[in-house]
C-alpha positions as CSV (number, residue, x, y, z in Angstrom):
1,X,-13.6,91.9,211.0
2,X,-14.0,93.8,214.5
3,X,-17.4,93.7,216.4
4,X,-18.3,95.4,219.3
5,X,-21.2,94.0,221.9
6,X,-23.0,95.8,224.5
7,X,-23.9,93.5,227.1
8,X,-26.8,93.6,229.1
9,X,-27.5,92.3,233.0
10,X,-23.3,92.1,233.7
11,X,-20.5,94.1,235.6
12,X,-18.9,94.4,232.1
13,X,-20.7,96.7,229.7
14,X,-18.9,96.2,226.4
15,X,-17.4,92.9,224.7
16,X,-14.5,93.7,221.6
17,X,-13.4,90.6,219.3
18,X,-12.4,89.8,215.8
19,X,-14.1,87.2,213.8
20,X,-12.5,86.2,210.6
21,X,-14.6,84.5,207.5
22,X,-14.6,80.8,209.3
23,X,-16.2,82.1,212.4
24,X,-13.3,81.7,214.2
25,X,-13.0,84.4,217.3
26,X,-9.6,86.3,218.4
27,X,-8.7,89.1,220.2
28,X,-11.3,89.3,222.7
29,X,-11.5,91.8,225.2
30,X,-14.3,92.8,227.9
31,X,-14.8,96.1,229.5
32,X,-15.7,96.3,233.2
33,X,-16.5,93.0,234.9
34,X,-13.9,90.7,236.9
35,X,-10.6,91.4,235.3
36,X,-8.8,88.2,235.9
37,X,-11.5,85.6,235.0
38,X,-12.7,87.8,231.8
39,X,-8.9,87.5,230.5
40,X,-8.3,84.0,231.5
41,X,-11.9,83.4,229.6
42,X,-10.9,85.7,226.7
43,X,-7.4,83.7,226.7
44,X,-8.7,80.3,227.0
45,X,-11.7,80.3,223.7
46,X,-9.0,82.8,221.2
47,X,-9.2,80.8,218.4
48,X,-12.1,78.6,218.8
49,X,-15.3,79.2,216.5
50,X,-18.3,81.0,217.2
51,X,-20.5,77.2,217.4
52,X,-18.1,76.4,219.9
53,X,-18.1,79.8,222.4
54,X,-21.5,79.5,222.2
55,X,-21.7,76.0,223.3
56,X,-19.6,76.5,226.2
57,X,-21.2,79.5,227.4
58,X,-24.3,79.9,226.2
59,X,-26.9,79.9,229.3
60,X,-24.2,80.3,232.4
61,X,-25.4,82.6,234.9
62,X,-24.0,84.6,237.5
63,X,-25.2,84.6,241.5
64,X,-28.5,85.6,240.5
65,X,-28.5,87.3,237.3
66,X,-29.8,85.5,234.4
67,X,-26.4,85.9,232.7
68,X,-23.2,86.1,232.7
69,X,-20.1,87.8,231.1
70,X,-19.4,84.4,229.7
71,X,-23.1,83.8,229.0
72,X,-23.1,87.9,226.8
73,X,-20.0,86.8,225.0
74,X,-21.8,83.5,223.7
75,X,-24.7,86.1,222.2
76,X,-22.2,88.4,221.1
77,X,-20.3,85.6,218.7
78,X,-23.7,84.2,217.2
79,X,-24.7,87.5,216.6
80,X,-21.9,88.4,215.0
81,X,-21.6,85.4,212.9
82,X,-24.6,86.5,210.9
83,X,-22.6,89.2,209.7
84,X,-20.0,87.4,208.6
């Protein structure tokens, strides 16, 4: 299934994945932000679950925002894991 994630308080605005019925997150891509690390951090969790984004990312922060890309993509996969 495709979801689609506005993120809030980041250079990126908008976070694209698919999640199939396991929870497990492909095909991520992010709009806006730092190109090269939001590939190489789309590349680097394809295929890992939504548990495990969320533990790597969840609560990263960026200079001083409260959040990160990395930290909106961990929100994005739990949220979307309750629709799945």
């Amino acid at each position: 299934m495709k979801f689609q994630y506005r993120t809030e308080g980041t250079c990126s605005q908008m976070i694209t994945f698919d999640m199939d019925e396991n929870k497990v997150v492909s095909n991520i891509e992010f709009f806006g932000g730092c190109n090269g690390n939001l590939k190489a951090i789309a590349v680097a969790v394809d295929g890992k679950t939504a548990d495990e984004i969320y533990d790597l990312f969840h609560g990263i922060t960026c200079g001083y925002k409260p959040t990160s890309c990395s930290d909106q993509l961990a929100n994005a996969v739990m949220e979307a894991a309750k629709n799945v």
